[in-house]
C-alpha positions as CSV (number, residue, x, y, z in Angstrom):
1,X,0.0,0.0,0.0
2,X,1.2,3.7,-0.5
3,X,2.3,5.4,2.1
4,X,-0.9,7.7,3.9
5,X,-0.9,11.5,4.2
6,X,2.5,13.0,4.6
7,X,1.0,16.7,6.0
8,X,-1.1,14.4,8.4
9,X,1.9,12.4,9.4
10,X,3.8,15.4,10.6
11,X,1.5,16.4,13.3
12,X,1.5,14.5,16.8
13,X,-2.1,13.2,18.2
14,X,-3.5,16.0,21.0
15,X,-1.2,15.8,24.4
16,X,-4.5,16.3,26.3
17,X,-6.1,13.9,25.1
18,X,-3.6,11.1,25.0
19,X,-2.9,11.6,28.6
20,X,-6.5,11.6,29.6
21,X,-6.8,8.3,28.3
22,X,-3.9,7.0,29.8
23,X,-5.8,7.7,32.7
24,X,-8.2,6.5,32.0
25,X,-6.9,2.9,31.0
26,X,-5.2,3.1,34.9
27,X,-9.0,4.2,36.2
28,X,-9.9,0.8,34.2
29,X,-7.3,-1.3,35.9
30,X,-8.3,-0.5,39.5
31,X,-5.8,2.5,39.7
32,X,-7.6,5.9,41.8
33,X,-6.4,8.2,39.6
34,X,-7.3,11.9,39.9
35,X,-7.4,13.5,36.7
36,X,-6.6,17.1,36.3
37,X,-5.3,17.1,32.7
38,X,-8.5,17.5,30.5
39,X,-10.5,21.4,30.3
40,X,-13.9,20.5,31.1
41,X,-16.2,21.6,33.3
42,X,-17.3,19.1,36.0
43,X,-21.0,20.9,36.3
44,X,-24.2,19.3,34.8
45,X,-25.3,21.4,31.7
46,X,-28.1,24.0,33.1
47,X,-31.3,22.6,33.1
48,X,-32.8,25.2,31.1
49,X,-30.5,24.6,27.9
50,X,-31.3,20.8,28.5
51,X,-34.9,21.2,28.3
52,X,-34.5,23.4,24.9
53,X,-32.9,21.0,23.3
54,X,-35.0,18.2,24.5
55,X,-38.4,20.6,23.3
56,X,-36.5,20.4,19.9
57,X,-36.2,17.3,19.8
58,X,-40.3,16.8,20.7
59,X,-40.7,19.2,17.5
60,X,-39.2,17.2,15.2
61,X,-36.3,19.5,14.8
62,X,-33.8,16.1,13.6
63,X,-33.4,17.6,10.2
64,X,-30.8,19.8,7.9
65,X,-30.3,23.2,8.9
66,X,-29.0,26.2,7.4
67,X,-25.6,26.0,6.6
68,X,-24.2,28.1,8.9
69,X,-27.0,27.9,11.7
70,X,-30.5,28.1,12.6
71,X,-31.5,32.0,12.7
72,X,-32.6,32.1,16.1
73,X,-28.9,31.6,16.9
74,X,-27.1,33.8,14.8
75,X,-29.1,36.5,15.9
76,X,-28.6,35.6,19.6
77,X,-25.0,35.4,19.3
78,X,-25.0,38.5,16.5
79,X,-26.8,40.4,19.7
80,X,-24.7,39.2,22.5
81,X,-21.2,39.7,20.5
82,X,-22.6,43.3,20.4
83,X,-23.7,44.2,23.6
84,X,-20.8,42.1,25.3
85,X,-18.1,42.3,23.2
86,X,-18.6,45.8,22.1
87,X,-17.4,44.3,18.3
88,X,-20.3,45.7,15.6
89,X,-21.6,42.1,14.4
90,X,-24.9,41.5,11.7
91,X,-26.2,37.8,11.7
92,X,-24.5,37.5,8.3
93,X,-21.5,37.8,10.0
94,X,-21.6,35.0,12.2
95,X,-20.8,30.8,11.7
96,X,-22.1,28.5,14.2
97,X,-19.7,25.3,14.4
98,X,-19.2,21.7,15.8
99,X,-17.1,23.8,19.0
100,X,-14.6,26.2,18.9
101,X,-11.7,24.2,17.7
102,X,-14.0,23.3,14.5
103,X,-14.5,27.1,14.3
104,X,-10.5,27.4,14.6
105,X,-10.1,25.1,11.7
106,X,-12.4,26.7,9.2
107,X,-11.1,29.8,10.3
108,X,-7.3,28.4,9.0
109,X,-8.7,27.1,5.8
110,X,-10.5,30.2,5.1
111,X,-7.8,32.8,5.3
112,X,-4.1,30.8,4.9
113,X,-2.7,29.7,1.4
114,X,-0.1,27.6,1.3
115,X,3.1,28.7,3.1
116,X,1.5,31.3,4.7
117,X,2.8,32.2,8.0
118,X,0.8,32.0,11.3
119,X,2.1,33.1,14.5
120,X,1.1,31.6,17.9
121,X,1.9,32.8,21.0
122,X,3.5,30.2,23.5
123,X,2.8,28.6,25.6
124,X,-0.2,28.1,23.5
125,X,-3.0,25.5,23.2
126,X,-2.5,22.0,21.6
127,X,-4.4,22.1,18.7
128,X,-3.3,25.7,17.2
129,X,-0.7,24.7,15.4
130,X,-1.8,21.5,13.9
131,X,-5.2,23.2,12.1
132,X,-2.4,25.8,10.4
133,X,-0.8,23.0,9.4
134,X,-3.9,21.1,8.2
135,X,-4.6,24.1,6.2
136,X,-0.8,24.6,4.6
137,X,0.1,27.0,6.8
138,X,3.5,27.4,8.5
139,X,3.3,27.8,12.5
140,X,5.5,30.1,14.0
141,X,6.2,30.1,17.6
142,X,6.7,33.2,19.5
143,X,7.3,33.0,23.2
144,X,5.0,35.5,25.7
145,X,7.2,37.3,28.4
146,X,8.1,34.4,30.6
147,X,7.3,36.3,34.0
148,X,3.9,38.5,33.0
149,X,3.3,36.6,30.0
150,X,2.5,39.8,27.8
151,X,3.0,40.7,24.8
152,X,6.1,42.5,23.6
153,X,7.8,44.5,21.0
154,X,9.6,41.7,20.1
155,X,7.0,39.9,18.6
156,X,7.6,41.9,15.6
157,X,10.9,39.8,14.7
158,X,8.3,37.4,13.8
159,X,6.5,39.3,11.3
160,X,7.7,38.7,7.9
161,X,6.2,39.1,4.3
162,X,4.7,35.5,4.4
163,X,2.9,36.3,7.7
164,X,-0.8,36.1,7.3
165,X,-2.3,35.9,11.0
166,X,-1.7,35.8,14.8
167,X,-3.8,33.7,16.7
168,X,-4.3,35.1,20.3
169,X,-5.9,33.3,23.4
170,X,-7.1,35.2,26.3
171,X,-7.9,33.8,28.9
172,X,-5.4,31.8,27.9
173,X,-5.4,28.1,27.7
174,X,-2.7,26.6,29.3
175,X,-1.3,29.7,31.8
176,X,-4.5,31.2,32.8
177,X,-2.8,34.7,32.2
178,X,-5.6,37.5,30.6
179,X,-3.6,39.8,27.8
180,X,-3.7,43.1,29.1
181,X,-4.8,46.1,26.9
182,X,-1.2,47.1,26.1
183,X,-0.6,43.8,25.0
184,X,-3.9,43.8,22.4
185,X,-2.5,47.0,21.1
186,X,0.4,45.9,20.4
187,X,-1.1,42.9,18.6
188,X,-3.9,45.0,16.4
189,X,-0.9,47.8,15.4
190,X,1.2,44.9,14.3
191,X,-1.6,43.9,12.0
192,X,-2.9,47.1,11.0
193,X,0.3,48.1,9.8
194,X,1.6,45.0,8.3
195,X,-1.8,44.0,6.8
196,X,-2.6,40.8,9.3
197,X,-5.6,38.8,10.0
198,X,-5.9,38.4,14.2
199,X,-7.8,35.1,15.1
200,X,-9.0,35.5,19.2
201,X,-9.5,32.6,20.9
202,X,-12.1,33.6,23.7
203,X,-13.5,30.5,24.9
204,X,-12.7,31.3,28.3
205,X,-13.9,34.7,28.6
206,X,-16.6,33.9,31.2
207,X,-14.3,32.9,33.7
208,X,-12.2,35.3,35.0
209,X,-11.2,36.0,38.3
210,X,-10.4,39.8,39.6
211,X,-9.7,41.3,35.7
212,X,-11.8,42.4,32.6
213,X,-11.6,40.5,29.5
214,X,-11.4,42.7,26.6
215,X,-12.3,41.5,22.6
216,X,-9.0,42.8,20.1
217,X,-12.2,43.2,17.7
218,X,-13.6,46.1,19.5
219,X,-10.3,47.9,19.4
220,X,-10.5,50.8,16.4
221,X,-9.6,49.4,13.1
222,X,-9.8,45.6,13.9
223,X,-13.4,44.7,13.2
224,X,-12.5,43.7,9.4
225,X,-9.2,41.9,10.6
226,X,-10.6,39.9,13.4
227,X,-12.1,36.5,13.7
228,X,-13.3,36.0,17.2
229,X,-14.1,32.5,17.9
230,X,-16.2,31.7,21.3
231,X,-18.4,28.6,21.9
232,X,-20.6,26.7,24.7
233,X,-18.3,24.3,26.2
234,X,-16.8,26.1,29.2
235,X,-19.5,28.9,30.1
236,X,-22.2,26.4,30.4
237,X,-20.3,23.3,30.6
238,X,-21.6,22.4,27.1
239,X,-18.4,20.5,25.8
240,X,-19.9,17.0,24.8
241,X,-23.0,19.4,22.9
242,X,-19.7,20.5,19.8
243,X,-21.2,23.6,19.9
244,X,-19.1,27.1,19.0
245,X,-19.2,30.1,16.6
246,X,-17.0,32.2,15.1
247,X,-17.7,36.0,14.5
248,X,-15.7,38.1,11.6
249,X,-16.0,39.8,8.2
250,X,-18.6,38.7,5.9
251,X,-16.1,37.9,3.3
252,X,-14.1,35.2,5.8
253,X,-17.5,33.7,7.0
254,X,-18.0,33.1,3.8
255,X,-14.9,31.2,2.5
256,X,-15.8,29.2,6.5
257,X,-19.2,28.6,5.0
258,X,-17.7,26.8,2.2
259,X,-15.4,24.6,4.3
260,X,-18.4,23.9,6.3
261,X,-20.7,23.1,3.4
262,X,-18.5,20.8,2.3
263,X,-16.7,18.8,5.4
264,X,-19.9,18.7,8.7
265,X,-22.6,20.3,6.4
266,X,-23.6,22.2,10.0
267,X,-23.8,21.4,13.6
268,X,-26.4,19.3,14.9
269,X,-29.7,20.7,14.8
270,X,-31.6,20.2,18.0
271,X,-28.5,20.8,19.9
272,X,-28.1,24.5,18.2
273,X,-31.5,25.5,20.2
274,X,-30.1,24.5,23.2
275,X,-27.8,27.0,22.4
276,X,-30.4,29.7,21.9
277,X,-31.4,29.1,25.5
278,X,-27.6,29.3,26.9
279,X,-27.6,32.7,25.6
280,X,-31.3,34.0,26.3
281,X,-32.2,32.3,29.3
282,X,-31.1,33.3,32.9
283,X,-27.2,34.0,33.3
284,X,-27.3,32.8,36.8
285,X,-25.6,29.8,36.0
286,X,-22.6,31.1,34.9
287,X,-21.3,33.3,38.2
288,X,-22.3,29.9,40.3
289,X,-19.8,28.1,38.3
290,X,-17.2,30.8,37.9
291,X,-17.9,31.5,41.8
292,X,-16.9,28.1,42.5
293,X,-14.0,27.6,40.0
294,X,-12.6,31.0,42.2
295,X,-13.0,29.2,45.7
296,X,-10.8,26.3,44.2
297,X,-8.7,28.2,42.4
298,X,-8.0,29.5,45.4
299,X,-7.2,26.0,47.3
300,X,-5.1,24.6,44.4
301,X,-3.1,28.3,44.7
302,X,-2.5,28.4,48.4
303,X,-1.1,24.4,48.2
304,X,1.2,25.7,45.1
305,X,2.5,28.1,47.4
306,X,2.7,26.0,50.4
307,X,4.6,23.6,48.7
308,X,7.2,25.8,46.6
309,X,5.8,25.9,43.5
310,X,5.8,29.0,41.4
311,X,2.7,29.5,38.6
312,X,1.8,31.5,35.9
313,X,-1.0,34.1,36.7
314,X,-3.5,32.2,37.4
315,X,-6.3,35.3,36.2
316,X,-8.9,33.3,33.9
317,X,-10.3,29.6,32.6
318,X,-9.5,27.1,35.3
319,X,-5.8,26.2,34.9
320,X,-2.8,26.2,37.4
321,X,0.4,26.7,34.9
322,X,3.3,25.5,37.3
323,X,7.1,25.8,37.1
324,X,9.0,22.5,37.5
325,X,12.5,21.6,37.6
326,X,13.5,18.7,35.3
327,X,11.9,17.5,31.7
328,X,8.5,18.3,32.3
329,X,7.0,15.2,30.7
330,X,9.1,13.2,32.9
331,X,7.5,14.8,36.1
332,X,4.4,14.5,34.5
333,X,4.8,11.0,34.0
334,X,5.7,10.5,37.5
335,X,3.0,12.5,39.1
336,X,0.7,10.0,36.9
337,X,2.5,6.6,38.0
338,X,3.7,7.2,41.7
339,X,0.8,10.1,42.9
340,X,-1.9,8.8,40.5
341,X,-2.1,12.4,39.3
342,X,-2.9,13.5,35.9
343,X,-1.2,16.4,34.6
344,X,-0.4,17.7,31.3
345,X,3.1,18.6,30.2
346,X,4.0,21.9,29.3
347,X,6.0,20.6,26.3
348,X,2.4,19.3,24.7
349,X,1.8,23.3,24.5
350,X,5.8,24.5,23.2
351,X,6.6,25.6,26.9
352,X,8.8,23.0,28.5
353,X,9.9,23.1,32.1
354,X,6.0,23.4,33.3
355,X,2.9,21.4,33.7
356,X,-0.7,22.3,33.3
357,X,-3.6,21.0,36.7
358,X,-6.9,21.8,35.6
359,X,-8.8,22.4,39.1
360,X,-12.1,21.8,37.2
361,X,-12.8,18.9,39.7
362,X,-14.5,18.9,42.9
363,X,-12.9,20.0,46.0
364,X,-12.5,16.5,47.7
365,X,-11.1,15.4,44.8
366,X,-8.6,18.5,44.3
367,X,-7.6,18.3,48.5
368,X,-6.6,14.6,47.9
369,X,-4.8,15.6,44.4
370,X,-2.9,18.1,46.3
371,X,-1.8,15.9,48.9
372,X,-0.8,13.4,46.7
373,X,1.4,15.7,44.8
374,X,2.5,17.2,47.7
375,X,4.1,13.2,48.7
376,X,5.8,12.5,45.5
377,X,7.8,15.8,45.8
């Protein structure tokens, strides 16, 4: 037989997700493992949003959509990216998606030809760099400042003529850390004068803790040059739902209709008015989770401390980015077979020398993690 897809072949399988299941195979041995590696919300989905979708269902709402959503979300997401994002957004404007990474993907295939340039901010999330490289673009790695983890001037050494886009993540996923408004300027006068595309990845923006989240779309000059991409999965602890939407010119939702048309058609219809509700029903739900997230954010914190353990700031989504000493996937590894820990290296996001705990498990479970830890060291 031939030999399979050589662009596919150059791209490692999802860090996250490989140590997850590792875990997962010790869980089916007998082994207590407490995993911290995997974002997800450990909350039920709110009733309401359930109860849409279910109604849907009861309505006989099992059939195609429109391509890039039902109307009753794009308007609902068109309205909210408005009025919360301060960014000006028509319905036309916006793509409903299988989640945000989908989202992220069609975004890549819309805007990069091959050999264009992309530059990603480290540490970054997993799965950047692989959909620039599904789509023939060339990832370029550009490290934030190691102690604030800003942006700086010298991200401009990475701008060349074959640069195309930045992709920016705030709250970031893996360090937590919220991009300041210096920072965001810096980024939206880097592509307003070299001619760049800025793709924001604000998936966490709901849970922040003490800051303001600000959208690089709403800054002056950026609407046209700004595909903010959002989603369900960690506001309303949606993730199993592959439910997210991307929000940018009508000329790049376009070329991300066609990718859509022609790879998942659109997302799955009775689940999209579940997202109607998650927008237009009672917020309430949100601040009870972020509330709690804060309490064991605090926890997870104070043991860091306690045990000598310098972090990242800790400002937003529901990460702990801490410093190690060694090969990170080597501590990793031994959190995992002598704590019965899951952790995620900080090499799976191009940031060795740290590891990523998700405190998005319940307090019990995060006081015995911590102890646990706490023995191996």
């Amino acid at each position: 037989m031939r030999p399979l897809s050589t662009k596919l072949a150059a791209i490692a399988p999802s860090a996250t997700i490989e140590i997850t299941e590792k875990a997962r195979k010790m869980q089916a041995a007998g082994t207590d493992v407490i995993s911290l590696s995997i974002g997800e919300p450990d909350f039920p989905t709110p009733a309401h949003i359930t109860e849409a979708c279910i109604d849907a269902l009861r309505r006989g709402e099992t059939h195609y959509a429109p391509g890039k959503g039902i109307p009753e979300l794009l308007k609902a997401i068109a309205e909210k990216i408005e009025q919360e994002n301060k960014i000006p957004c028509t319905p036309d404007q916006v793509i409903v998606g299988c989640g945000a990474k989908d989202s992220i993907y069609e975004a890549c295939e819309a805007v990069l030809s091959p050999g264009d340039e992309t530059i990603i901010l480290d540490p970054s999330w997993v799965s950047y760099e692989p959909c620039v490289q599904i789509a023939g673009g060339v990832p370029v790695h550009h490290p934030l400042h190691q102690d604030t983890f800003q942006v700086d001037d010298s991200l401009l050494e990475k701008v060349t003529k074959k640069t195309r886009m930045i992709i920016v993540n705030t709250p970031s996923n893996p360090s937590g850390a919220i991009l300041n408004h210096e920072s965001l300027q810096l980024v939206a006068d880097i592509c307003q004068d070299h001619d760049l595309i800025v793709l924001s990845d604000e998936i966490y923006e709901k849970l922040i803790y003490g800051k303001i989240h600000t959208s690089i779309g709403a800054f002056p000059g950026m609407e046209d040059r700004t595909i903010t991409v959002n989603g369900f999965s960690k506001a309303y602890a949606m993730t199993g739902w592959r439910l997210g939407y991307a929000v940018a010119s009508k000329e790049i939702i376009g070329n991300m209709n066609k990718v859509q048309q022609h790879t998942i058609s659109h997302p799955t219809t009775f689940a999209m008015y579940g997202g109607v509700a998650a927008l237009k029903g009672p917020q309430e739900c949100i601040e009870e989770m972020r509330t709690e997230f804060e309490r064991r954010r605090a926890f997870v914190l104070k043991s860091m401390d306690e045990m000598g353990l310098s972090y990242a700031p800790a400002d937003g989504a529901f990460y702990a980015y801490v410093k190690v000493d060694g090969d990170d996937a080597e501590v990793a590894n031994r959190w995992l077979e002598k704590g019965h820990v899951a952790v995620t290296h900080g090499s799976a996001f191009n940031h060795p020398g740290w590891v990523r705990l998700s405190y998005a498990a319940s307090m019990d479970r995060l006081q015995e993690a911590m102890r646990r830890i706490s023995a191996v060291l």
